[in-house]
VEXVO-732841 format. One record per residue (C-alpha): x, y, z; residue in three letters. Coordinates in nm, 3 decimals, padded with zeros to 5 digits, always signed. Each point is the difference from the previous one (the first is absolute). Example, Ala and Ser with C-alpha at 12.3 -4.5 7.8 and 13.67 -1.06 7.14 Angstrom:
BEGIN
r X = +01.230 | Y = -00.450 | Z = +00.780 | residuo = ALA
r X = +00.137 | Y = +00.344 | Z = -00.066 | residuo = SER
This chain:
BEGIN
r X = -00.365 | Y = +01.906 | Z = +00.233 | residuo = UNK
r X = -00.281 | Y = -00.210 | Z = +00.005 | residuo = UNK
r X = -00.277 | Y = +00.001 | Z = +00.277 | residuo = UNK
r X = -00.032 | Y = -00.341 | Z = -00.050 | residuo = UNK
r X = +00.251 | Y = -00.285 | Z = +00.140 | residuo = UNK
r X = -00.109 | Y = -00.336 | Z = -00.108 | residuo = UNK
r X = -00.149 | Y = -00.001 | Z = -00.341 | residuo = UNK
r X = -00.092 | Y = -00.312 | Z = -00.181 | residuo = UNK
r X = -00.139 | Y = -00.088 | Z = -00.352 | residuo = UNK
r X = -00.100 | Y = -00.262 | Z = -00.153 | residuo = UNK
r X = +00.152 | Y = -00.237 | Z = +00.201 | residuo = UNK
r X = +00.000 | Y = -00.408 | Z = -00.151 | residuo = UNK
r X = +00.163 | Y = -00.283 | Z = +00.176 | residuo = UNK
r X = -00.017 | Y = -00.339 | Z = -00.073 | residuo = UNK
r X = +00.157 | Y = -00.360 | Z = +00.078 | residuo = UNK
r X = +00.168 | Y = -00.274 | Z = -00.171 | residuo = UNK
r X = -00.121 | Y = +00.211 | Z = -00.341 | residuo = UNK
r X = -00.047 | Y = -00.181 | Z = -00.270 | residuo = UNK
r X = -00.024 | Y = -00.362 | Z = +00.204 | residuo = UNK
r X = -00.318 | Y = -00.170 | Z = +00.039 | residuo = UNK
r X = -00.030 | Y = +00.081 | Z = +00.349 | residuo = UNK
r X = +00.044 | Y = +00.371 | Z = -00.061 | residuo = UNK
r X = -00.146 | Y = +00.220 | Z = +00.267 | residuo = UNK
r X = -00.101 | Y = +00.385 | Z = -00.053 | residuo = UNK
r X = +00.027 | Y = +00.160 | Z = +00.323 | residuo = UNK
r X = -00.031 | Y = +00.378 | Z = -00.090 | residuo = UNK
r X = -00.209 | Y = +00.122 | Z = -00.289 | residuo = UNK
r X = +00.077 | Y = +00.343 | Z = -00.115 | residuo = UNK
r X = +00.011 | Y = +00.170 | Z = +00.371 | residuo = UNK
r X = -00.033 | Y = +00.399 | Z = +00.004 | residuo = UNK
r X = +00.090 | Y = +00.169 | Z = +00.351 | residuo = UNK
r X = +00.067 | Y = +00.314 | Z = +00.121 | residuo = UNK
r X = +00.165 | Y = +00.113 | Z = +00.377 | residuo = UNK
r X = +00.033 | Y = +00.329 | Z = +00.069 | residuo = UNK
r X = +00.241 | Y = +00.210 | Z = +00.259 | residuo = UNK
r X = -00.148 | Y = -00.128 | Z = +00.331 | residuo = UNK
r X = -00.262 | Y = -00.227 | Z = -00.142 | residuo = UNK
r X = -00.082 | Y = -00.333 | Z = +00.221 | residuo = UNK
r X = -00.155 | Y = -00.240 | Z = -00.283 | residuo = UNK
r X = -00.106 | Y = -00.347 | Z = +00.144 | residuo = UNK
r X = +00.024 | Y = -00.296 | Z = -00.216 | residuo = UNK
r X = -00.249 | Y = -00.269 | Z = +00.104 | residuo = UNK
r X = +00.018 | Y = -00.325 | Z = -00.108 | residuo = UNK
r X = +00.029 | Y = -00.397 | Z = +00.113 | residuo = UNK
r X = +00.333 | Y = -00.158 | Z = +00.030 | residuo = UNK
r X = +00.067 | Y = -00.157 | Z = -00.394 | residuo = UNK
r X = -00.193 | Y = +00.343 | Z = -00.179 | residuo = UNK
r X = +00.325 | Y = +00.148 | Z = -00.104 | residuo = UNK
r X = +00.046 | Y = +00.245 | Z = +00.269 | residuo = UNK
r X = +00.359 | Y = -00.097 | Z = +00.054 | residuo = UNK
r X = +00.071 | Y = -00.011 | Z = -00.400 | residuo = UNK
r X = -00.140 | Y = +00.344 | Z = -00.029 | residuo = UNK
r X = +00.200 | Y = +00.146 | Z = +00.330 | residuo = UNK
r X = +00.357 | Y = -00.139 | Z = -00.136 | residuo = UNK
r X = -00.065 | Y = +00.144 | Z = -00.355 | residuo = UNK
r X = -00.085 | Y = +00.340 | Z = +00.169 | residuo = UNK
r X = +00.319 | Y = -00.035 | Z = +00.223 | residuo = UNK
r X = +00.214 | Y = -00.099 | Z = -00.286 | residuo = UNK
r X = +00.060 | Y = -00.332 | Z = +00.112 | residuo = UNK
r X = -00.143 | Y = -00.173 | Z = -00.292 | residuo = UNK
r X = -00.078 | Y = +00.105 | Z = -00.331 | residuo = UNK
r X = -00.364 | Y = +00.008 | Z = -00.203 | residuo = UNK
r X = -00.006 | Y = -00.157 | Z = -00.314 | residuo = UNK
r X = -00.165 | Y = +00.346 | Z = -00.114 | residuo = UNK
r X = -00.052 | Y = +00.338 | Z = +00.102 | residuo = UNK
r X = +00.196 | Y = +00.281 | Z = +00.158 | residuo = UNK
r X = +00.083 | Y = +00.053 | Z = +00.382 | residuo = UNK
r X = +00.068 | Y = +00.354 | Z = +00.084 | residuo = UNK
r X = +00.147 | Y = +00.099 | Z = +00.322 | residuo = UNK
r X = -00.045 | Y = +00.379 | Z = +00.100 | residuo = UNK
r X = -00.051 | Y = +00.080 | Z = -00.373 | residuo = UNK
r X = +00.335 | Y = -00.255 | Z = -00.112 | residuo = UNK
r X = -00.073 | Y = -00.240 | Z = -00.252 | residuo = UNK
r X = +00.166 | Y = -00.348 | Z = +00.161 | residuo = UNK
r X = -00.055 | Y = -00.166 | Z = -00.390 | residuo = UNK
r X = +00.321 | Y = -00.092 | Z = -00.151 | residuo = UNK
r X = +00.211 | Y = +00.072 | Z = +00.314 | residuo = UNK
r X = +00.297 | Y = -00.139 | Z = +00.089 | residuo = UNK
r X = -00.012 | Y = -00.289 | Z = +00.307 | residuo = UNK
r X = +00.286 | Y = +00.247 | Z = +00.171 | residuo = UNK
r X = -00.266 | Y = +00.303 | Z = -00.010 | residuo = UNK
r X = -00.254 | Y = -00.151 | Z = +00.064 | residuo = UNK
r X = +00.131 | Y = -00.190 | Z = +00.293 | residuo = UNK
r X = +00.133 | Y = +00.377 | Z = +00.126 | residuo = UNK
r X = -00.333 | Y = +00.125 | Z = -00.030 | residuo = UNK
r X = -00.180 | Y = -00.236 | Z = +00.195 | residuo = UNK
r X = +00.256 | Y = +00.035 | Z = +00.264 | residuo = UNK
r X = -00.085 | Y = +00.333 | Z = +00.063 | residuo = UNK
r X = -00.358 | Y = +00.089 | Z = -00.119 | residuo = UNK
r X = -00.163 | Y = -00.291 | Z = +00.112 | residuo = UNK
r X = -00.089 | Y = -00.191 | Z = +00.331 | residuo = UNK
r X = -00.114 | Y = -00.341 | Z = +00.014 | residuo = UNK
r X = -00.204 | Y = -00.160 | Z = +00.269 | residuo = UNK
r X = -00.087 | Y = -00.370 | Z = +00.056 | residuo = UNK
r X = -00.228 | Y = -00.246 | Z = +00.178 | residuo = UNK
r X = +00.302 | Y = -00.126 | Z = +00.141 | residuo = UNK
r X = +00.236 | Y = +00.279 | Z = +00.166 | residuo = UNK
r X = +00.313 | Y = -00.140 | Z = -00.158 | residuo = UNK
r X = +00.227 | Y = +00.172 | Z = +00.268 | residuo = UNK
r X = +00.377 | Y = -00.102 | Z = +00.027 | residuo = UNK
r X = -00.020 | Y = -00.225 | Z = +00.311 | residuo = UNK
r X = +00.373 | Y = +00.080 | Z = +00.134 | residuo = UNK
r X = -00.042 | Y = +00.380 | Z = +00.019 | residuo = UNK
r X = -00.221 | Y = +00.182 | Z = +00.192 | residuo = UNK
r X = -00.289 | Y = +00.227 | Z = -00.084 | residuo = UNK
r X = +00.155 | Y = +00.336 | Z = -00.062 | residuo = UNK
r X = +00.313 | Y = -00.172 | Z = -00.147 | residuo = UNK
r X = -00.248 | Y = -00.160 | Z = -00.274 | residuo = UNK
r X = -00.148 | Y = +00.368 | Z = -00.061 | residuo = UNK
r X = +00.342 | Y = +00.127 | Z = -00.018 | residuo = UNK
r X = +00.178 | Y = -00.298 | Z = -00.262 | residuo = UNK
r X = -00.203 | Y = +00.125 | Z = -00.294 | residuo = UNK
r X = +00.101 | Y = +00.393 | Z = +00.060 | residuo = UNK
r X = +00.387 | Y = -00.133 | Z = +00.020 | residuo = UNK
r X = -00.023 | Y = -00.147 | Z = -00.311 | residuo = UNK
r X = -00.129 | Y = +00.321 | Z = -00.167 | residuo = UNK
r X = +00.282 | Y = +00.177 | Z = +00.153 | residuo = UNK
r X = -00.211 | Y = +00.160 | Z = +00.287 | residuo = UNK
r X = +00.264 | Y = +00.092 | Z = +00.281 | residuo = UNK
r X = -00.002 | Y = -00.242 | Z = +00.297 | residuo = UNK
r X = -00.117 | Y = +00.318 | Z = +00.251 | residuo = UNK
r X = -00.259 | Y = +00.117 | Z = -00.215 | residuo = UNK
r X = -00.162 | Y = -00.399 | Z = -00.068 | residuo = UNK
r X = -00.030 | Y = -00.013 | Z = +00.325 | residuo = UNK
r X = -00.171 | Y = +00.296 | Z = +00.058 | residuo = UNK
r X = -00.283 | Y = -00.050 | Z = -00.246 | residuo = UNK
r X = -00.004 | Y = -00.398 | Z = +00.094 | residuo = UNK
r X = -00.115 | Y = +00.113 | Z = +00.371 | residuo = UNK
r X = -00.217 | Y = +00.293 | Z = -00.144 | residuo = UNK
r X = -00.177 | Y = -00.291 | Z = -00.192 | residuo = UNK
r X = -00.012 | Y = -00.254 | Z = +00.291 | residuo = UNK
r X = -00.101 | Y = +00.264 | Z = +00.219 | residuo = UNK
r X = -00.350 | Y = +00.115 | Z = -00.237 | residuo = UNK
r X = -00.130 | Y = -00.393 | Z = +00.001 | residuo = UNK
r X = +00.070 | Y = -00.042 | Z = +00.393 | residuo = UNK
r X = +00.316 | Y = -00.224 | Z = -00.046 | residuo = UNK
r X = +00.285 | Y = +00.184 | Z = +00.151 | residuo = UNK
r X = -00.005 | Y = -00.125 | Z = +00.321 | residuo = UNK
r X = +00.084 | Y = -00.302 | Z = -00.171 | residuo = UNK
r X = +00.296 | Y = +00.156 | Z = -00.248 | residuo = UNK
r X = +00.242 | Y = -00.208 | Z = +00.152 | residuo = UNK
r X = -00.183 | Y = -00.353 | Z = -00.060 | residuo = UNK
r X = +00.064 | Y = -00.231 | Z = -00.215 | residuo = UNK
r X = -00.303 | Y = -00.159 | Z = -00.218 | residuo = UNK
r X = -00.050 | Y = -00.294 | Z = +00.230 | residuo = UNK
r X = -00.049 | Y = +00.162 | Z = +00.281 | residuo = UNK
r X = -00.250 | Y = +00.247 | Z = -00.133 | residuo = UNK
r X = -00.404 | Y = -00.079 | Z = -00.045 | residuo = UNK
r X = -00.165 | Y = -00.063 | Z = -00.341 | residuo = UNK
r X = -00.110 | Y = +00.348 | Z = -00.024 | residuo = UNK
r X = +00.303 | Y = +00.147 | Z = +00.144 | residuo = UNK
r X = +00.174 | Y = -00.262 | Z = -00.285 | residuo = UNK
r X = -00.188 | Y = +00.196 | Z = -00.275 | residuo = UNK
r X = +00.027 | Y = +00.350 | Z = +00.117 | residuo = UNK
r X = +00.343 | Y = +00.011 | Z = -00.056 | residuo = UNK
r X = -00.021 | Y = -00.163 | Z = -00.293 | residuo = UNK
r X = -00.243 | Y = +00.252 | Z = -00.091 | residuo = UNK
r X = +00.283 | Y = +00.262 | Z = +00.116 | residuo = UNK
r X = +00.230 | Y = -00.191 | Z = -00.219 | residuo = UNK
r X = -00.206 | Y = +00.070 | Z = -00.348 | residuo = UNK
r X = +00.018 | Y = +00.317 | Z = +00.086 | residuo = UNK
r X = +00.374 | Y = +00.054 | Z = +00.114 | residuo = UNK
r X = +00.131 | Y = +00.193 | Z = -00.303 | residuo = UNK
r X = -00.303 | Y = +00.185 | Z = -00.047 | residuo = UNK
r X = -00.179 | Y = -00.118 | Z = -00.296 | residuo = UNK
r X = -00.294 | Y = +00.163 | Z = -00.214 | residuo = UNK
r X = -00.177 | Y = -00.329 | Z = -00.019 | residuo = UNK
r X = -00.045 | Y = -00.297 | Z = +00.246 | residuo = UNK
r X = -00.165 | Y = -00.328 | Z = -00.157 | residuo = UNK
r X = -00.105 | Y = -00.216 | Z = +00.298 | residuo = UNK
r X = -00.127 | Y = -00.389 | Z = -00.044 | residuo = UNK
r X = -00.258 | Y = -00.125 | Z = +00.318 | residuo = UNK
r X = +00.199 | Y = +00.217 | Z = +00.189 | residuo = UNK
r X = -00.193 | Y = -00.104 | Z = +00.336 | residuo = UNK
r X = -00.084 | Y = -00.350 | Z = -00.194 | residuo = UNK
r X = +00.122 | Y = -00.158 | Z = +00.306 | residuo = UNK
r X = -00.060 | Y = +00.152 | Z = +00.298 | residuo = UNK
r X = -00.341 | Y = -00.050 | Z = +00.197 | residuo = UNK
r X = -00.269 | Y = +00.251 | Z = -00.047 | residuo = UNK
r X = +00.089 | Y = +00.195 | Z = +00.283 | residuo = UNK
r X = +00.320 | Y = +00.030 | Z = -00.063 | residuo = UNK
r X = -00.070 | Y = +00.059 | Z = -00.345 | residuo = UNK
r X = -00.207 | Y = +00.314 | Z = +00.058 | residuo = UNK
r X = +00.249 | Y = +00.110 | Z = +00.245 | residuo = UNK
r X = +00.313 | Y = -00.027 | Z = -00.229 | residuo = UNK
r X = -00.212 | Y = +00.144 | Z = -00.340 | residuo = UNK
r X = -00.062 | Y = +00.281 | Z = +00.199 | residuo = UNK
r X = +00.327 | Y = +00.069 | Z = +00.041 | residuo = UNK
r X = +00.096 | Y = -00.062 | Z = -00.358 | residuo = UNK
r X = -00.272 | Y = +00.229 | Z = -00.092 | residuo = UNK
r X = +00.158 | Y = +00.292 | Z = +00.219 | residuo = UNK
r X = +00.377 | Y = -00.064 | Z = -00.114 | residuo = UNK
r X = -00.152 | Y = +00.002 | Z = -00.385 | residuo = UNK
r X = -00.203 | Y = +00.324 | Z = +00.078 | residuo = UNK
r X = +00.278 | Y = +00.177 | Z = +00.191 | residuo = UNK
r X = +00.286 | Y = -00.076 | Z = -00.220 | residuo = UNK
r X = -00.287 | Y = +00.114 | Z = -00.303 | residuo = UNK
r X = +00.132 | Y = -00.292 | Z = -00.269 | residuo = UNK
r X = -00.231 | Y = -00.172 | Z = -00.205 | residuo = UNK
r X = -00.094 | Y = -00.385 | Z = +00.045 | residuo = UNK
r X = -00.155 | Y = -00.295 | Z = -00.145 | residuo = UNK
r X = -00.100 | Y = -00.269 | Z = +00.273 | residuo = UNK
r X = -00.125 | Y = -00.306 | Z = -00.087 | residuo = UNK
r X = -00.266 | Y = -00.169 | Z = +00.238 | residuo = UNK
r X = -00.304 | Y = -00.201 | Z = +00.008 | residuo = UNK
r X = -00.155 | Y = +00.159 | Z = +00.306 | residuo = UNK
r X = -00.253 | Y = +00.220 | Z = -00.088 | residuo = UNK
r X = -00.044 | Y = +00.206 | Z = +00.297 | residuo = UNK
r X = +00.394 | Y = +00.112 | Z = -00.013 | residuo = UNK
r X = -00.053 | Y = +00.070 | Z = -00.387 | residuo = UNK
r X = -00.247 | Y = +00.246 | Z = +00.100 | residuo = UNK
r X = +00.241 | Y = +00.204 | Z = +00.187 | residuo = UNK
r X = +00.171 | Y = +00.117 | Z = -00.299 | residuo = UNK
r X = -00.054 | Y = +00.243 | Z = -00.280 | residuo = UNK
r X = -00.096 | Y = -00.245 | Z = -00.264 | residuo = UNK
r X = -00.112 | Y = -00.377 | Z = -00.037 | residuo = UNK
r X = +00.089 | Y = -00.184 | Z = -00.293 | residuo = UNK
r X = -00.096 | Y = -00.360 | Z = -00.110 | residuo = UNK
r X = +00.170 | Y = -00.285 | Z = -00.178 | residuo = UNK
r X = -00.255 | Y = -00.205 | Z = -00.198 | residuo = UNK
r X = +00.125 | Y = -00.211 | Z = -00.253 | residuo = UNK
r X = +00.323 | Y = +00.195 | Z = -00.030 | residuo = UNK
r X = -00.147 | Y = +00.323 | Z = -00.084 | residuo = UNK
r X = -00.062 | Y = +00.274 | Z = +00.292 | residuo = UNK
r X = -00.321 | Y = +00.132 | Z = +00.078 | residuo = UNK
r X = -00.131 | Y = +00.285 | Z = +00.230 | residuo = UNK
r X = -00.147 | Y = -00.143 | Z = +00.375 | residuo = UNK
């Protein structure tokens, strides 16, 4: 089994190909996460950052090169696998928390584990074991609204990581929250990440959290570079 979890090569993407307006987003993209890795992606909103997350998370295809997920080549897979994979090797994290307004915050921890066929008992169990490492589970029984912008994307941070994926690919994940709060709640991402030991890829454009992980990464002109 492969040491490494997220493995891309040569990664092209491109829209409206072939159109006078065409627009090359990512040029032939090489990158490399390994078991426990933190790798920040820096860039400003419009670099591709986004593009490059979803290909990695098999929501969107490149037009070329190969996406490998703990050593399986995703090229040529079907939608059904691939949609199976991503269920349950890889967390995604957003600026926005995306949480399901009319349940509360250790019922949205617990939806995704039902759907893999987790036991009711046992969802429950890990959702509070979650809520309880980033602070929240106090609040377990609140729904969204009621909760704080960085209580809002804790559990949503708790959420990515509900069925216990290898990989978590967040986007701004503390894009809106002030920079208190900020610090505050990518600390506690930082802590779930390192005590659960998966690997990640977090996009940001704030330099000083960027530092706090393993390895920074730049997107220039759709290509990444080393920070």
């Amino acid at each position: 089994m492969s040491d490494l979890i997220l493995e891309l090569s040569g990664i092209a993407k491109a829209y409206n190909k072939g159109k006078a307006n065409e627009v090359t987003v990512l040029r032939d993209i090489d990158l490399s996460v390994g078991a426990g890795e933190v790798v920040a992606l820096v860039a400003p909103s419009g670099a591709g950052k986004s593009t490059l997350l979803h290909i990695a998370g098999l929501l969107d295809t490149p037009d070329a090169g190969c996406v490998k997920i703990a050593g399986q080549d995703m090229t040529g897979m079907s939608d059904r696998k691939r949609t199976a994979i991503r269920r349950i090797d890889v967390g995604f994290v957003y600026q926005f928390h995306h949480l399901l307004p009319e349940f509360t915050a250790l019922e949205n921890i617990v939806l995704p584990q039902l759907a893999n066929g987790v036991p009711s008992k046992e969802a429950e169990a890990r959702a509070l074991d979650l809520l309880t490492r980033v602070g929240v589970a106090p609040r377990a029984s609140h729904r969204p609204a009621a909760l704080s912008g960085g209580e809002q994307q804790r559990v949503a941070f708790c959420r990515a990581l509900a069925n216990a994926p290898r990989l978590m690919l967040a986007d701004e994940p503390t894009g809106n929250l002030d920079p208190g709060t900020s610090d505050q709640v990518f600390a506690a991402l930082m802590e779930l990440v390192r005590g659960t030991g998966l690997s990640a890829v977090i996009a940001t454009h704030n330099l000083d959290l960027a530092a706090r992980m393993d390895r920074q990464l730049r997107m220039e002109d759709g290509r990444l570079v080393a920070l």
